[in-house]
C-alpha positions as CSV (number, residue, x, y, z in Angstrom):
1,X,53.9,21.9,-33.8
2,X,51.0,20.7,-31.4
3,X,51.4,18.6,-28.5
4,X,50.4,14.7,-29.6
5,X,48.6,13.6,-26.2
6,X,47.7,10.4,-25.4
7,X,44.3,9.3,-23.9
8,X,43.4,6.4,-22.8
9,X,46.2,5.3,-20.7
10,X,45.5,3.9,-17.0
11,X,48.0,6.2,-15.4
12,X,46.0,9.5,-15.1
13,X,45.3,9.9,-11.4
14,X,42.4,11.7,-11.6
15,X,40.8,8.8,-14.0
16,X,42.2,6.7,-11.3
17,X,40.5,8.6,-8.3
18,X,36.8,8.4,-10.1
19,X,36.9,4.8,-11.2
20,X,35.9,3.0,-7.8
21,X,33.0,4.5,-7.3
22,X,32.1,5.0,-10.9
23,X,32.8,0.6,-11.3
24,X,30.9,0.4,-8.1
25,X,27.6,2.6,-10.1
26,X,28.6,0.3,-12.9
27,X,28.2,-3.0,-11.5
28,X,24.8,-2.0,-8.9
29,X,22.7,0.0,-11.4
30,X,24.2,-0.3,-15.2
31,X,24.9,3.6,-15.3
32,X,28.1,5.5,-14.7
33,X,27.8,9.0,-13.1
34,X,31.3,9.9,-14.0
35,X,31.2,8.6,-17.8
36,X,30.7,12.5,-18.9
37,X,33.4,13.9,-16.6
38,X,35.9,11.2,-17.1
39,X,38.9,12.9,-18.2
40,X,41.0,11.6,-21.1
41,X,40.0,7.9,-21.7
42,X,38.8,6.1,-18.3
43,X,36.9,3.4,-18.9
44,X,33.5,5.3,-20.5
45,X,35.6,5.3,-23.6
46,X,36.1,1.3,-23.7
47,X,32.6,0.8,-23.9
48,X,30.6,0.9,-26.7
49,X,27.4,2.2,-26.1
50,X,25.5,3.0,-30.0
51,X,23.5,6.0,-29.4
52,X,20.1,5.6,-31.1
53,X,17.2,7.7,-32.1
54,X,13.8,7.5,-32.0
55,X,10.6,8.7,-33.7
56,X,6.9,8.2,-34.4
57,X,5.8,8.8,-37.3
58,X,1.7,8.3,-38.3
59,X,2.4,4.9,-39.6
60,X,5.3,3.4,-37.7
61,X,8.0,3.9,-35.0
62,X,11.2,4.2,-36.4
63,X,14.6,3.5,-34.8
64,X,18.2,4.3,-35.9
65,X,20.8,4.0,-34.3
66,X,24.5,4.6,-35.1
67,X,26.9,1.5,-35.6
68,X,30.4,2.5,-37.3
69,X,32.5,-0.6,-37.6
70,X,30.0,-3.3,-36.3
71,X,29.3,-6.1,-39.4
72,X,25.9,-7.2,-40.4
73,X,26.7,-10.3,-38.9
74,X,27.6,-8.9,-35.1
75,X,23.8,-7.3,-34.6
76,X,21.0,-9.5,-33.4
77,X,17.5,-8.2,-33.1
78,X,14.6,-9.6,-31.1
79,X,11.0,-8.8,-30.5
80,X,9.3,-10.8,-27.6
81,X,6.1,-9.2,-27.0
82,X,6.5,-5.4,-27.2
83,X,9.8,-5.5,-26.2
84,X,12.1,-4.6,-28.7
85,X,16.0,-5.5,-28.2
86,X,19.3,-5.4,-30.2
87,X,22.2,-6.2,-29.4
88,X,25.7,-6.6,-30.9
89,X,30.0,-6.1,-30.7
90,X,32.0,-4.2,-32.2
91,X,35.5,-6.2,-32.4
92,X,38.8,-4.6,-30.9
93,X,41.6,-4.0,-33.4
94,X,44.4,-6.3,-32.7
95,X,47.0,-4.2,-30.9
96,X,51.1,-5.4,-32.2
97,X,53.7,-4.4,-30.0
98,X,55.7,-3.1,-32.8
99,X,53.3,-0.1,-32.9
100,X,52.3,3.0,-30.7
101,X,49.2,4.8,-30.6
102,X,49.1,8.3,-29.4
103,X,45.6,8.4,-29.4
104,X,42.9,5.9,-28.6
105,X,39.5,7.0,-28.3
106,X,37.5,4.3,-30.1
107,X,35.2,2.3,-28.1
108,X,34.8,-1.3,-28.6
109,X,33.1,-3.7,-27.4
110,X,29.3,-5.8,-26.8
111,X,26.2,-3.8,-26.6
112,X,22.5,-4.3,-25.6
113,X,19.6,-2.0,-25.9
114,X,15.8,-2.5,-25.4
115,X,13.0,-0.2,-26.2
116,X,9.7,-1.4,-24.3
117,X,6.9,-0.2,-27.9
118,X,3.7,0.8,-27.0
119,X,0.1,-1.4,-27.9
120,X,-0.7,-1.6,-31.3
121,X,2.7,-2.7,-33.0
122,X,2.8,-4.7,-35.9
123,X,5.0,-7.5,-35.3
124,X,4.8,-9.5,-38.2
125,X,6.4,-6.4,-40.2
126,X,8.8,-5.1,-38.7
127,X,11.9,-4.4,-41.6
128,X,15.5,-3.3,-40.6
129,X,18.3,-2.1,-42.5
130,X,21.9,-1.5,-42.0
131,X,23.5,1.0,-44.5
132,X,27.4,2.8,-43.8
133,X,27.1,1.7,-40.2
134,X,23.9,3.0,-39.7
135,X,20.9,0.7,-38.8
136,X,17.1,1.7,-39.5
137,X,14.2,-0.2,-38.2
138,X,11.0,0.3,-38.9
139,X,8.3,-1.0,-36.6
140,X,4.4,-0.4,-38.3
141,X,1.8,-0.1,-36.4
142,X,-1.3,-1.9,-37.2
143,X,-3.9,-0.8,-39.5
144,X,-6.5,-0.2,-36.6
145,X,-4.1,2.0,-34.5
146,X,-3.3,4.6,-37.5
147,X,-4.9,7.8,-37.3
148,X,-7.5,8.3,-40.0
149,X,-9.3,11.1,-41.1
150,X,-13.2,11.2,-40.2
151,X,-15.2,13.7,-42.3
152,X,-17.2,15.7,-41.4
153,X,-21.4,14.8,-42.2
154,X,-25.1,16.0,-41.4
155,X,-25.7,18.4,-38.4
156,X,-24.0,21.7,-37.8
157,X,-21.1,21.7,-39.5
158,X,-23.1,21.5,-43.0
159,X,-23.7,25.3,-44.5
160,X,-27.1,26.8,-44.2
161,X,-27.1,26.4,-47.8
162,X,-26.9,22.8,-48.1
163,X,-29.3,21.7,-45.2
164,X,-32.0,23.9,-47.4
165,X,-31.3,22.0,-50.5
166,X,-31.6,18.8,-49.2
167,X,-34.9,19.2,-47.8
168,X,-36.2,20.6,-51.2
């Protein structure tokens, strides 16, 4: 039978040993050097941090981003400007003495993003949907900043053919 191991639990010395200066990285520039590295829980896993992707497409920029457990009701999205930001929690389960947990890697907690768009957005469009945890905005551009197709008229690009025709 395999080995149940806990994670999670503050009593791993090596955690232990990286956390200062990982909470000092924290606290000064918002980024954690040791979040990767941290072995068996630490505190990168008691932060949720929604990992997001996104993508241009001709007609808009699209963000999703992935949001397992957070309700409708915990996400709030702003635009000021060009800057795009969301934000929400995801609530911790209540934890009863009566149980134990022999794993705990769920991450929990308040989360902010912000995406600085470029020129050209269309603000007054902008739709977003949440569907099994998953959140989709779309962010059009506007009309004047789509890529449209020129064709091609008159002058050398025209056959031989046609140039004769039209001067007959």
């Amino acid at each position: 039978m395999a080995n149940i191991t806990r994670r999670g639990q503050r009593n791993d010395p090596m955690a232990n040993e990286w956390r200062p200066l990982g909470s000092r990285m924290r606290e000064l520039f918002g980024w954690d050097p040791f979040a990767e590295m941290a072995p068996y829980g630490g505190e990168a896993l008691t932060e949720f941090q929604p990992r997001f992707d996104v993508k241009e497409t001709p007609s808009a920029y699209v963000f999703r981003a992935d949001l397992p457990g957070v309700d409708e009701k915990d996400v709030d999205i702003s635009l000021t400007g060009n800057r795009l930001t969301i934000s929400g929690k995801r609530e911790h389960e209540e934890k009863r003495e009566d149980e134990r947990y022999f794993a705990y890697e769920c991450s929990y907690g308040s989360f902010t993003r912000a995406f600085t768009l470029p020129e050209g957005i269309d603000a007054d469009h902008v739709e977003a949907d949440m569907k099994s945890g998953v959140l989709t905005l779309t962010v059009p551009k506007r009309p004047e900043t789509q890529p449209r197709k020129i064709a091609l008229g008159g002058g050398a690009g025209r056959p031989q053919q046609e140039k004769s025709k039209a001067k007959a």
